[in-house]
N, C-alpha and C positions, 0 to 999 in steps of 0.2 A: 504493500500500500504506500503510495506516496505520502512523505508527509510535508505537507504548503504550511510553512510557518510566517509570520510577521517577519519581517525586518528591523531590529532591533536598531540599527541606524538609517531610516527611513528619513527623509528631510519634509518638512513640512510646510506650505504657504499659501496665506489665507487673504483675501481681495472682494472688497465690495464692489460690483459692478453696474454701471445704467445708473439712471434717475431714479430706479429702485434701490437701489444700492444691496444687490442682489449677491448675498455671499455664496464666494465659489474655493473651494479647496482642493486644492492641490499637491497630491503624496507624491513623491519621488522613490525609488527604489520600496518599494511598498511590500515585495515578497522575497525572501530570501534566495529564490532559485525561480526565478521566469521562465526557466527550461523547462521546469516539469510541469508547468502550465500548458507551456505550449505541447510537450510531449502528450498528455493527456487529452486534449483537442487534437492529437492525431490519431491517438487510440479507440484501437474498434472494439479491444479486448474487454469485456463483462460489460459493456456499455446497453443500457437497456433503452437508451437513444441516442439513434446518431444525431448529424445535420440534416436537419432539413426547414423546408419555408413555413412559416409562422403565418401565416393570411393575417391571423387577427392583430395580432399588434403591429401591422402595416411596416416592420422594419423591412428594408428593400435586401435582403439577404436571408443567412440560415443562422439555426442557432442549434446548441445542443446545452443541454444542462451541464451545469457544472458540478463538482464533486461537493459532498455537504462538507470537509473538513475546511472547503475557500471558505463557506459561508458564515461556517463556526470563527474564521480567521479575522474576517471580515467585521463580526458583531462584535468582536475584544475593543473596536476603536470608539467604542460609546463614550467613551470620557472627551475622546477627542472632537467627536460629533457635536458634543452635550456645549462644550467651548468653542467652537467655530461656527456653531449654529444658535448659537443666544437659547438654550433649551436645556437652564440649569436643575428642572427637576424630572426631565427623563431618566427612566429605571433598562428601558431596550431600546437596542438597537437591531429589527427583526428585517431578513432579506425575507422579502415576496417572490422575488422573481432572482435568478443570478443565469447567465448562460455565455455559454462563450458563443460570440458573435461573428459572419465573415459578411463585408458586404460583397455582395455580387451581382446585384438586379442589374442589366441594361438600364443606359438614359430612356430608349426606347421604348421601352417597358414599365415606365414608371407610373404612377398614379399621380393624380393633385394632389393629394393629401402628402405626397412621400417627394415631392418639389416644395412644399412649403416647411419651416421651423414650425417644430409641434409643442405643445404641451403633455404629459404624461398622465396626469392627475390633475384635479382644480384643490386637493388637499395640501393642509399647508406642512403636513409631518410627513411628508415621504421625500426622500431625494435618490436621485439616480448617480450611478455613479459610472463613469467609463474607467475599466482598468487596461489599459494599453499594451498589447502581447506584439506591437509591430513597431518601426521607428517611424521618424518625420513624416516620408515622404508620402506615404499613406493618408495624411491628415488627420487631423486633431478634432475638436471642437469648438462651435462657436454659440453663444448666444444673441437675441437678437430681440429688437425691438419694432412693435406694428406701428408703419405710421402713423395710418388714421387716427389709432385710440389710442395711440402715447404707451400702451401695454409693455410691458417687460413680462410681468406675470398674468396668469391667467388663475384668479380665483371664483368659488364659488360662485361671488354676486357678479364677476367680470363676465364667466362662462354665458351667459344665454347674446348677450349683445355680440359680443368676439366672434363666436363659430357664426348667426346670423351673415355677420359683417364679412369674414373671410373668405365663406361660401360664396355672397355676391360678387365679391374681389375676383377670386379665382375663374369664375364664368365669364368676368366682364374680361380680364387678362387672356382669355383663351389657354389657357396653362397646357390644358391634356394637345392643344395644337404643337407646343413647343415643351417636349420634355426634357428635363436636364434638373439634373442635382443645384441646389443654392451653394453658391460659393461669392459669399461677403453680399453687399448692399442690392438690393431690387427696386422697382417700383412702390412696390409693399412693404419691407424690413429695410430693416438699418440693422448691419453689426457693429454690436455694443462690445461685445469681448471675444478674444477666443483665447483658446489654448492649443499648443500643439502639443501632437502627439511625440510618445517617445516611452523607449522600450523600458516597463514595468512602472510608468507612471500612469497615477490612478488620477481624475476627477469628481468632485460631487459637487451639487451644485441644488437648487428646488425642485422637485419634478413639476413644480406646475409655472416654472422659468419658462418662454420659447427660445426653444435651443434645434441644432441640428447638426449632426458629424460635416466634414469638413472631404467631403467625397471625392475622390480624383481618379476619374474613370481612367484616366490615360495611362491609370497603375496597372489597366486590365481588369479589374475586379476579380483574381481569381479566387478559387474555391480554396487552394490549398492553405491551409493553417499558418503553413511556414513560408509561405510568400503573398497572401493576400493580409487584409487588412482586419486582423484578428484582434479583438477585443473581448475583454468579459462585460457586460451591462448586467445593471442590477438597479433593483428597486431595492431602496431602505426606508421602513415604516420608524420612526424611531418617536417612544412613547411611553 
């Protein structure tokens, strides 16, 4: 059994972003051994699933679950959570979701909904986190701001006017006429922050931030683990 331990000298930095001033955190060296991350996303052995496409959470690629001792790994950072996220009387820090990620979809192929920055939740205690199994040149993350409505984030009472608004947006733009991944400012967005990617650096950041990977087709999008653009994504309820 592999064992995925913390990084005991991990580097940490932490950044409000936008007119929200929307915190974003950023681990460096986050796992002691990135190999065996990646080794494990190449493994078929005892796997009770591999890669494959996800429809429902519109991610433009495949995903496979991750092993529960990343997750176990993963919840030890509550203290650190509980302090870079103003949320001094949380007791957990619980993954919903964790999986290793590859993107692969064609531009051609893409939907509206997977050309525009999304939201993941309108709740305010969950946050996503990207942990980075690829370098640079793959890209990172950005987040991003709707012109119209000045939005960075997308809450409860924001949700019914936003998706309204976005929807008209996207029909009026013709989107599904011209597909392609968002890379920095549109008609529509503004990017407000990114981060680049880089090998065994993790991000977190609100799940209900709009945000969107940082996609560059011209990488190829391949499937393979150890050449396409492999990342773990995870939902954190922490509460």
């Amino acid at each position: 059994m592999t064992d995925i331990q913390l990084n005991a000298e991990m580097n940490t930095s932490l950044k409000y972003v936008g007119d929200e001033r929307i915190p974003v955190l950023v681990i460096d060296n986050l796992i002691v051994n990135p190999k065996q991350l990646i080794d494990l996303a190449c493994s078929n052995e005892n796997d009770k699933q591999s890669f494959q496409q996800q429809n429902s959470d519109y991610y433009p690629g495949i995903r496979k679950v991750t092993p529960l001792k990343y997750n176990e790994q993963v919840s030890q950072l509550l203290c650190l959570f509980k302090k870079s996220f103003s949320l001094p009387n949380a007791n957990k820090a619980e993954l919903i979701m964790s999986a290793f990620s590859i993107t692969t979809t064609a531009e051609e192929q893409l939907r509206p909904i997977q050309m525009l920055p999304h939201f993941d939740t309108a709740a305010d205690n969950q946050f996503a986190m990207v942990h980075y199994l690829c370098d640079e040149k793959h890209g990172g993350t950005s987040l991003y701001r709707h012109k119209f409505s000045g939005f960075e984030r997308i809450s409860i009472e924001r949700f019914p006017s936003y998706t309204q608004q976005i929807k008209k947006q996207a029909v009026a733009e013709k989107l599904h006429e011209h597909p392609c991944y968002i890379a920095g400012e549109t008609c529509l967005f503004e990017q407000i922050y990114s981060v680049e990617a880089k090998m065994n650096r993790a991000v977190i950041y609100p799940s209900n931030a709009l945000h969107s990977g940082n996609i560059r087709p011209q990488m190829g999008l391949l499937n393979d683990p150890k050449k396409g653009r492999l990342t773990i994504s995870s939902f954190i309820v922490i509460s």
